[in-house]
C-alpha positions in Angstrom: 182.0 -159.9 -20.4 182.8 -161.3 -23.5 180.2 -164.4 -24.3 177.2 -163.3 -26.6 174.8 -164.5 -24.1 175.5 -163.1 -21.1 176.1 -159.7 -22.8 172.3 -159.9 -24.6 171.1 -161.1 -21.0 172.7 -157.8 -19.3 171.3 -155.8 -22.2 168.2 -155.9 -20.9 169.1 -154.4 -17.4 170.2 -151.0 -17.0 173.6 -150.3 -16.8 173.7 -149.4 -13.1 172.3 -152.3 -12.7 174.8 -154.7 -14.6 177.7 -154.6 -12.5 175.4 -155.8 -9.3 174.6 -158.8 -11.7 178.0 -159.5 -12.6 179.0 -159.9 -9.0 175.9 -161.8 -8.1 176.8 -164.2 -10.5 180.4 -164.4 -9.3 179.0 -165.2 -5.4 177.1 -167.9 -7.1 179.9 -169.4 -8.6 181.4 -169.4 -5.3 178.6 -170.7 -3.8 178.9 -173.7 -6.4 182.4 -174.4 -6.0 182.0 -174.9 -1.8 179.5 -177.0 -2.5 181.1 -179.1 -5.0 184.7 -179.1 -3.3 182.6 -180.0 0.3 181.3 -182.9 -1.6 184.3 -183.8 -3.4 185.7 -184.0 0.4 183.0 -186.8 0.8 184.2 -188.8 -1.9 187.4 -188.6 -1.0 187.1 -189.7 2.3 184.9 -192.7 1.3 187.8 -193.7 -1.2 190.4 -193.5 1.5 188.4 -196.0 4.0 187.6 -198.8 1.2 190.9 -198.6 -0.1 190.1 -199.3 -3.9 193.0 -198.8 -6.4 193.1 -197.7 -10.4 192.9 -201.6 -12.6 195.4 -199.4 -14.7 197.6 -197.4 -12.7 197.6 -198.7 -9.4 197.2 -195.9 -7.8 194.6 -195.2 -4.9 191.3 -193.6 -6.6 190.6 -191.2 -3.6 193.9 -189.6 -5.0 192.2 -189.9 -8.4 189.3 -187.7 -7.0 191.7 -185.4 -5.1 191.9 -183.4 -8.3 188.2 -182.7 -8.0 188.4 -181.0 -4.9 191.6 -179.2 -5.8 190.2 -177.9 -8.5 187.5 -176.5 -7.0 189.1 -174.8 -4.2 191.4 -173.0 -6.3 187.7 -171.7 -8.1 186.6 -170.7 -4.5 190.1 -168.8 -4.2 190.0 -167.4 -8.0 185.5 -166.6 -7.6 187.1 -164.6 -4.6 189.7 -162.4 -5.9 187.5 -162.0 -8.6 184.8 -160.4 -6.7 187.1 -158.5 -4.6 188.6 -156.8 -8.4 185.0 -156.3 -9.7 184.0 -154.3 -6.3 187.3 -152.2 -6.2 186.2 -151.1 -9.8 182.9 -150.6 -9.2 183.7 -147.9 -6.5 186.2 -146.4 -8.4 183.1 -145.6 -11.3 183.4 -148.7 -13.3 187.2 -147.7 -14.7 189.9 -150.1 -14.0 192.7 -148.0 -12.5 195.4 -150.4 -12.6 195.5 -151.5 -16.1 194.6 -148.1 -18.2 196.6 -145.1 -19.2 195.6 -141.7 -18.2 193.4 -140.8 -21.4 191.7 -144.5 -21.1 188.4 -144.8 -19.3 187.3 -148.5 -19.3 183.5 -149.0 -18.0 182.3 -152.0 -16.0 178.8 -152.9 -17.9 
C-alpha cells in the first residue's frame, strides 16, 4: 500500500494479519461496485422508458448514465483480478514471483 493512512491503519495489526485485511478490503470494494453498477442499471433503464435527451447535446441521457455502469463494471472486473493477484502472493509467502529477480524478496504487508 502506498497511502499514509492505510499503512498507519495496518500498523496496528500484526503482519500476518495485514494481508487478510488487504483482501477484505478489496471484496468490499467489489461489493460496492455490484451495488453501484446494479443501480446504475436502474437508472439506466428508467432513462430509456421516459426518453429525455441532453438540452446541449442532444443525446439520450440514459447513454449519459451508461458511463456510470461501465465504469463500475470494469471495477468489479479490475477488484477481481486484484484479489485473485493478492491471494496467489499470499500463498507463495507474501513475494511476488512474477515481477522480482532471483535475489529480490518483496513482502505483502
Amino acid at each position: 500500500m502506498k497511502h499514509l493512512k492505510i499503512d498507519v491503519f495496518l500498523s496496528i495489526f500484526p503482519k500476518k494479519v495485514r494481508p487478510y485485511l488487504v483482501i477484505l478490503a478489496d471484496v468490499i470494494v467489489l461489493i460496492l461496485s455490484v451495488v453501484v453498477a446494479y443501480s446504475a442499471i436502474l437508472v439506466v433503464q428508467n432513462y430509456m422508458k421516459i426518453k429525455v435527451k441532453s438540452p446541449a447535446l442532444f443525446i439520450p441521457y440514459w447513454f449519459v448514465y451508461l458511463s456510470c455502469f461501465v465504469g463500475y463494471a470494469l471495477t468489479f472486473i479490475r477488484q477481481i483480478q486484484t484479489i485473485i493477484y493478492r491471494v496467489k502472493v499470499m500463498k507463495n509467502g507474501g513475494v511476488d514471483t512474477a515481477q522480482q529477480t532471483e535475489e529480490e524478496e518483496v513482502p505483502l504487508g
